[in-house]
Each structure stands twice: as structure tokens, then as C-alpha cells.
OpenMM code with the backbone's topology and positions (N, CA, C; nanometers):
from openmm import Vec3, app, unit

residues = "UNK UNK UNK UNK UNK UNK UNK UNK UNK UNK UNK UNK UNK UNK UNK UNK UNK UNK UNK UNK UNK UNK UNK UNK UNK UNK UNK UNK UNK UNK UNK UNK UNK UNK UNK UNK UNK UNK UNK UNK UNK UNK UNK UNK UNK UNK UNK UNK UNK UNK UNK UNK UNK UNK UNK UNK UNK UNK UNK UNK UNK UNK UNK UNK UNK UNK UNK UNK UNK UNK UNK UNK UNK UNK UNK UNK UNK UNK UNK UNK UNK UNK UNK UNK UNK UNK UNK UNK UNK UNK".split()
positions = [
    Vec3(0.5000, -0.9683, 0.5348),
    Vec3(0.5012, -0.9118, 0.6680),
    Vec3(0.5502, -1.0179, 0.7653),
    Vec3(0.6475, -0.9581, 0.8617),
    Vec3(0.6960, -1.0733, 0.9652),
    Vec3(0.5966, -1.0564, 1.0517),
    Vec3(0.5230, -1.0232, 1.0874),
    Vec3(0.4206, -1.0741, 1.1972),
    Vec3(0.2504, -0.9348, 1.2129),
    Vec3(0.1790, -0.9448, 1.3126),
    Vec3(0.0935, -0.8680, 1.2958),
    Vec3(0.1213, -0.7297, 1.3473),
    Vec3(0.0651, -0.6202, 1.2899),
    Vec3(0.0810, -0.4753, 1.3191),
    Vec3(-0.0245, -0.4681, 1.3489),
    Vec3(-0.0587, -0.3472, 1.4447),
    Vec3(-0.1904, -0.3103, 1.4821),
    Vec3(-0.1758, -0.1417, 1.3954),
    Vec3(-0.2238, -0.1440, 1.2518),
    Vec3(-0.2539, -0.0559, 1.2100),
    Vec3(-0.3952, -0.0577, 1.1933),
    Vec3(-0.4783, 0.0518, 1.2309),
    Vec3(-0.6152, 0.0646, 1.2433),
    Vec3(-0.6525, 0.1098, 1.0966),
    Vec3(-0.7546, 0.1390, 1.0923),
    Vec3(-0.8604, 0.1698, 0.9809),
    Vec3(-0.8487, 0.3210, 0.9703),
    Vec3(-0.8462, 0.4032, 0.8642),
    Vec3(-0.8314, 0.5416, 0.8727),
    Vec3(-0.6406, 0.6081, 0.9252),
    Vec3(-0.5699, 0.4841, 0.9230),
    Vec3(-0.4589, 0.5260, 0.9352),
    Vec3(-0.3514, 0.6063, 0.7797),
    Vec3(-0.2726, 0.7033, 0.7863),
    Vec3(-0.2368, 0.7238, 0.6346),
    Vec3(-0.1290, 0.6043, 0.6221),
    Vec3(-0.1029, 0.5541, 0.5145),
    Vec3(0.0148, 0.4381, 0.4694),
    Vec3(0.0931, 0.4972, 0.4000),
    Vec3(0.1951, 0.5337, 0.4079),
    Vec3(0.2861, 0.5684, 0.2932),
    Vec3(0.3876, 0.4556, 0.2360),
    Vec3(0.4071, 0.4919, 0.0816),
    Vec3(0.4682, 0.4140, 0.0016),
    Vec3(0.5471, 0.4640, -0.0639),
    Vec3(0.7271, 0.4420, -0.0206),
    Vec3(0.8487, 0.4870, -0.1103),
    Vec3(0.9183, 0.3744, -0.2163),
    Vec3(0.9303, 0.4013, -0.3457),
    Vec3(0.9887, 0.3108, -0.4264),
    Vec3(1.1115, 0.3163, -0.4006),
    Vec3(1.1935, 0.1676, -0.3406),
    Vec3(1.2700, 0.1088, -0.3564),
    Vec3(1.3808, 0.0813, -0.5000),
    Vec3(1.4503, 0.2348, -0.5121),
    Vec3(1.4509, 0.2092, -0.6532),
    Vec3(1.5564, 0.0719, -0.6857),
    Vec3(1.6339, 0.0109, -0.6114),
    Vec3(1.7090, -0.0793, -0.6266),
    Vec3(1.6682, -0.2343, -0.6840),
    Vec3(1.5568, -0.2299, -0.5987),
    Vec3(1.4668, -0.3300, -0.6348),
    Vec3(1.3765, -0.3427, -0.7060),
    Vec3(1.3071, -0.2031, -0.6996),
    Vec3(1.1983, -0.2064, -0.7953),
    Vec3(1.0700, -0.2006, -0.7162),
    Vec3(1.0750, -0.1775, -0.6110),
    Vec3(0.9538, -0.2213, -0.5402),
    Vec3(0.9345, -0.1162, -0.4641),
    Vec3(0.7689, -0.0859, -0.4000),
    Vec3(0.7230, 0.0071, -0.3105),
    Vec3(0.7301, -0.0305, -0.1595),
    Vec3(0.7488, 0.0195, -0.0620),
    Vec3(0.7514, -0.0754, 0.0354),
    Vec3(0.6322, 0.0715, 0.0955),
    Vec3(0.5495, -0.0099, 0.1799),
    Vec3(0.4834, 0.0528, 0.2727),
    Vec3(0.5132, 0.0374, 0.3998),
    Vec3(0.4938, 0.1647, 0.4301),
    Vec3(0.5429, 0.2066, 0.5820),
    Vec3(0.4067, 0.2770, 0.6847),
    Vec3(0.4017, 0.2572, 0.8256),
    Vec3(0.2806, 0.3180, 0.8731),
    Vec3(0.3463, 0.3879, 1.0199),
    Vec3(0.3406, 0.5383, 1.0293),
    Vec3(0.3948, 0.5602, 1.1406),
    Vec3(0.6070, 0.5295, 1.1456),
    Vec3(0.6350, 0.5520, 1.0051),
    Vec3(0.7623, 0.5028, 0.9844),
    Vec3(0.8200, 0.3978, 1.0192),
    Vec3(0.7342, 0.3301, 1.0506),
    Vec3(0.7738, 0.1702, 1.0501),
    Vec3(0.7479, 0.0689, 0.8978),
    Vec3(0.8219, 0.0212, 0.8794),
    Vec3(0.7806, -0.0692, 0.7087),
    Vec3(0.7453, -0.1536, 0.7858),
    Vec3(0.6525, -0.2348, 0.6955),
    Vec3(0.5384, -0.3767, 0.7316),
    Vec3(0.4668, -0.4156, 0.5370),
    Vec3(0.5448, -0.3820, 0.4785),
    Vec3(0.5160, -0.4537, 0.3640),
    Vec3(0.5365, -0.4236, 0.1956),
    Vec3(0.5193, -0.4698, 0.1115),
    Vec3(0.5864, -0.4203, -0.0012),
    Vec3(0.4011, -0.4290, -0.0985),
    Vec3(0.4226, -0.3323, -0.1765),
    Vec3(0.2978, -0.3041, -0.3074),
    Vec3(0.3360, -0.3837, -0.4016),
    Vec3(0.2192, -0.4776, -0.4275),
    Vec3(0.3005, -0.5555, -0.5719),
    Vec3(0.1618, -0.5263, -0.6834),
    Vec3(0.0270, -0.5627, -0.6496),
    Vec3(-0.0612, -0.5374, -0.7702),
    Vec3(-0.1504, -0.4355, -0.7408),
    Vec3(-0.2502, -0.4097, -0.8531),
    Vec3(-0.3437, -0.3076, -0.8587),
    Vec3(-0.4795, -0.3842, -0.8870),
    Vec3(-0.5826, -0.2886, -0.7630),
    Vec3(-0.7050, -0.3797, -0.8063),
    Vec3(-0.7922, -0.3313, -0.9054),
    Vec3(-0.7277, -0.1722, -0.9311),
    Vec3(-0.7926, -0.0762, -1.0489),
    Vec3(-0.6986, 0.0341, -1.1293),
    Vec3(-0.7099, 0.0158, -1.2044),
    Vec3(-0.5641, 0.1455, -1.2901),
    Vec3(-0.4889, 0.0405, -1.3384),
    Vec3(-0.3251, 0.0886, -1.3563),
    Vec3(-0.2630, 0.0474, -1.4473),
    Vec3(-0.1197, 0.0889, -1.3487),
    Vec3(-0.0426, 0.0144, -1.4381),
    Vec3(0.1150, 0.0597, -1.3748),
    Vec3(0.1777, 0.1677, -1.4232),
    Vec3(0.1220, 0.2326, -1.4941),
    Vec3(0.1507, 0.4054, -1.5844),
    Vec3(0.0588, 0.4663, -1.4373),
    Vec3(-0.0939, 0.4255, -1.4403),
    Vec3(-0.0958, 0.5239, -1.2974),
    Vec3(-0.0164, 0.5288, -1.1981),
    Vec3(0.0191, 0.4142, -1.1575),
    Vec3(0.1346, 0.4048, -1.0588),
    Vec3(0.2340, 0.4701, -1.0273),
    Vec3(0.3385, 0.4646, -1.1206),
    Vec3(0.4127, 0.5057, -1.1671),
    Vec3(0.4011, 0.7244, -1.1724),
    Vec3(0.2865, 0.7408, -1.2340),
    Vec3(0.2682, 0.9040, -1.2006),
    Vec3(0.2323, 0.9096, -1.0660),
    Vec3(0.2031, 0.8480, -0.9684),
    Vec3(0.2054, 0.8485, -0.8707),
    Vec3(0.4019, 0.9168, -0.8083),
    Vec3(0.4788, 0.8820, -0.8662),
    Vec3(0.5833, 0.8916, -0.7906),
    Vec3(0.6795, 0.8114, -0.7105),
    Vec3(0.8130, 0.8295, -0.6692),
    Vec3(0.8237, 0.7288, -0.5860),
    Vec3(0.8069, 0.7591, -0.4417),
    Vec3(0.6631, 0.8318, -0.4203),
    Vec3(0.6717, 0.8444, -0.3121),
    Vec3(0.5229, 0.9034, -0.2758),
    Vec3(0.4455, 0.8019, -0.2239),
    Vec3(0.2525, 0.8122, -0.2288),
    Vec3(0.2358, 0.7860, -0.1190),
    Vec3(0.0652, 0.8422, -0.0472),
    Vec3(0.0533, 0.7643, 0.0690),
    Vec3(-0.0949, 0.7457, 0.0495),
    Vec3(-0.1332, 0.6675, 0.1060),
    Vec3(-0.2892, 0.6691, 0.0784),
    Vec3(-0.3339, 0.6264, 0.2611),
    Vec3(-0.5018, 0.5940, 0.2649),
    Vec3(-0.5258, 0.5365, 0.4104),
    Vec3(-0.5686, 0.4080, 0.3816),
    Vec3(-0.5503, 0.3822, 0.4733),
    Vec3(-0.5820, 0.1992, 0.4855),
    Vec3(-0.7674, 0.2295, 0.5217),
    Vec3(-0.8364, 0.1441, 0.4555),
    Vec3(-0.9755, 0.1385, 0.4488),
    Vec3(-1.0210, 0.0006, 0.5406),
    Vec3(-0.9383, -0.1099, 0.4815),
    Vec3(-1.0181, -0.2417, 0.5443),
    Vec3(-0.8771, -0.2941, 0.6217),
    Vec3(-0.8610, -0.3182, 0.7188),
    Vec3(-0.7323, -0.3886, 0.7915),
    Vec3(-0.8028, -0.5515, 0.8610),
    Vec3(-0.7087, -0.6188, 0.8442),
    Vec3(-0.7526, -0.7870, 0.8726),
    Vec3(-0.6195, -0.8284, 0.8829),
    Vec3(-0.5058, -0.7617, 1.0663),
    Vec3(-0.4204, -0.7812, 1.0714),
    Vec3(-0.3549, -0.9502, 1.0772),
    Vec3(-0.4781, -0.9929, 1.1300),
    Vec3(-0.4391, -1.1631, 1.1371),
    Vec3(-0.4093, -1.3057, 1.0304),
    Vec3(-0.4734, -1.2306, 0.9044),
    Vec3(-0.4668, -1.2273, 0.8286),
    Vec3(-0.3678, -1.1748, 0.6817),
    Vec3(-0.3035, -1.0693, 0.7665),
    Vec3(-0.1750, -1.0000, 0.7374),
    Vec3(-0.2251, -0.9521, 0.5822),
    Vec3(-0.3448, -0.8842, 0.5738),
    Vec3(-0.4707, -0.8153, 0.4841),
    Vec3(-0.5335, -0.6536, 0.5406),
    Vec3(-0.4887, -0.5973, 0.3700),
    Vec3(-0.4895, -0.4804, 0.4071),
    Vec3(-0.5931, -0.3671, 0.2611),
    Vec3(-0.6341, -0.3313, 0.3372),
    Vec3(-0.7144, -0.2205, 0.1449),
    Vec3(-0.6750, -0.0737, 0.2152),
    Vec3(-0.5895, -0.0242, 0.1072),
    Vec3(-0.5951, 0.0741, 0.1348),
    Vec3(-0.5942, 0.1667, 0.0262),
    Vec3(-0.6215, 0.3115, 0.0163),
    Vec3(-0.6951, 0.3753, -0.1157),
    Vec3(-0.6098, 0.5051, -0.0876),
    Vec3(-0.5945, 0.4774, -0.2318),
    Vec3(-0.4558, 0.6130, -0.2877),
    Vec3(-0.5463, 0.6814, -0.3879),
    Vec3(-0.5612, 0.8358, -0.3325),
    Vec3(-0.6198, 0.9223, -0.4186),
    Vec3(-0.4809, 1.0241, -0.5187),
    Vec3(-0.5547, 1.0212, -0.6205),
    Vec3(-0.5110, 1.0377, -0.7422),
    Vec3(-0.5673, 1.1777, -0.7735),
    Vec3(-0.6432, 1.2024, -0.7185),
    Vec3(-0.7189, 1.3717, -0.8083),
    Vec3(-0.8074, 1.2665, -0.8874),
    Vec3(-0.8132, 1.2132, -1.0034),
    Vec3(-0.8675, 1.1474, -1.1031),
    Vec3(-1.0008, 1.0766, -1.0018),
    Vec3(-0.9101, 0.9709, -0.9917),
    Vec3(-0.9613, 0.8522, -0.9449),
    Vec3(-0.8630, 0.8113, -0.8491),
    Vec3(-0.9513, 0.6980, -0.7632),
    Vec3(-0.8733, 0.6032, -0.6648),
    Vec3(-0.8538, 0.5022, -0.7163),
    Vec3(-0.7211, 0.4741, -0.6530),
    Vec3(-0.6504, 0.3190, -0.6971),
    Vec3(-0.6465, 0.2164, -0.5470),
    Vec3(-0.8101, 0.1908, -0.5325),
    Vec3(-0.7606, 0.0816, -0.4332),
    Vec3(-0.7042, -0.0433, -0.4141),
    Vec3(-0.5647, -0.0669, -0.3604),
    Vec3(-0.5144, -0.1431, -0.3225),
    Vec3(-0.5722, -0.2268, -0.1797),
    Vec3(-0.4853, -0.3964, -0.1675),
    Vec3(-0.5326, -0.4661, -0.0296),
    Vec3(-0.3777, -0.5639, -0.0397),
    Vec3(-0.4066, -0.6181, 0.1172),
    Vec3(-0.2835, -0.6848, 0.1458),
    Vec3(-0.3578, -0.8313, 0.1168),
    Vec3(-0.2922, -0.9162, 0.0656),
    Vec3(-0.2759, -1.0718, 0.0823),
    Vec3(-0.1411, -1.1391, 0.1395),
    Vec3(-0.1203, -1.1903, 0.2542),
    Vec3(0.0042, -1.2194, 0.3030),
    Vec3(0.0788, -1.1617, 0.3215),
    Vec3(0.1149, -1.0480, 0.3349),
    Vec3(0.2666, -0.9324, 0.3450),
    Vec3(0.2442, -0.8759, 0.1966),
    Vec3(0.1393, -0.8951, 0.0724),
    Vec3(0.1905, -0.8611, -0.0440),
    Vec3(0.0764, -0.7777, -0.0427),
    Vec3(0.1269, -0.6219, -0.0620),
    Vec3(-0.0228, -0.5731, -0.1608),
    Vec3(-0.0534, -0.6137, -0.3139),
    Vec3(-0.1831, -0.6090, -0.3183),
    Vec3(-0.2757, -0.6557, -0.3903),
    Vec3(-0.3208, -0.5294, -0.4209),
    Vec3(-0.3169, -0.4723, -0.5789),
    Vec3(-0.3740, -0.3326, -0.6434),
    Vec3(-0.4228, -0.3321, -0.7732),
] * unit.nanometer
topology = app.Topology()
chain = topology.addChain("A")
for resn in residues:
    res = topology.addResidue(resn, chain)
    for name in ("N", "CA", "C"):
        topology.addAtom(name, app.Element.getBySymbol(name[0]), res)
């Protein structure tokens, strides 16, 4: 992330795969502010049935910190994700 967003708590996040790269980038309010890289529960097959194209809400925000949790429902189960530095953490 280049700098702080004021995305609140209870906001939805959406996430489109980048198919060029390989990567999800999250967007809030159609603005991008960061890319999905790990999982803090599931697998990259859940991921992946996810689509290239998920949104979940942000649960814990710690913009100064440029730290983010946010939780993608699945029907199943949730796959909560968080930001460390501009990177999600899943």
C-alpha cells in the first residue's frame, strides 16, 4: 500500500485476480489499496473456488499500520484473511 486509507471496519473489500500476474488485488469503494498474498485458514484450492472475483468485509483495520483482517464467506466456512504492510496475510 502507498500510503493510509481510511477504510473502516464493516466495510465490503473486493478482490479481482490479476490474471497476468497472478495476483488478487483488493479494492474498497473501487479504489485498489492492496494485493492478497496468504491464507490464515483454508488452502489455495479454496481460494481459487472462490473465483477471480470475491469480496469479503474487513473485520479488524489498523490503517497506520497498513493492517487489515478481513473475512471471506464461503457458504462452508470463512477464510479469514489480514494485511501486513500492503500484503494480505490469509
Amino acid at each position: 500500500m502507498a500510503g493510509d486509507y481510511p477504510i473502516a471496519r464493516g466495510k465490503k473489500i473486493d478482490f479481482q485476480l490479476d490474471t497476468e500476474k497472478g495476483i488478487y488485488i483488493a479494492s474498497c469503494g473501487g479504489k485498489a489499496f492492496g494485493v492478497l498474498k496468504t491464507l490464515v485458514s483454508g488452502t489455495r484450492g479454496d481460494l481459487g473456488r472462490l473465483g477471480a472475483n470475491f469480496s469479503g468485509i474487513a473485520v479488524r483495520v489498523a490503517p497506520g499500520r497498513h493492517d487489515m483482517e478481513v473475512k471471506v464467506f464461503t457458504g462452508k466456512k470463512r477464510l479469514p484473511a489480514r494485511w501486513e504492510n500492503g500484503i494480505m496475510v490469509y
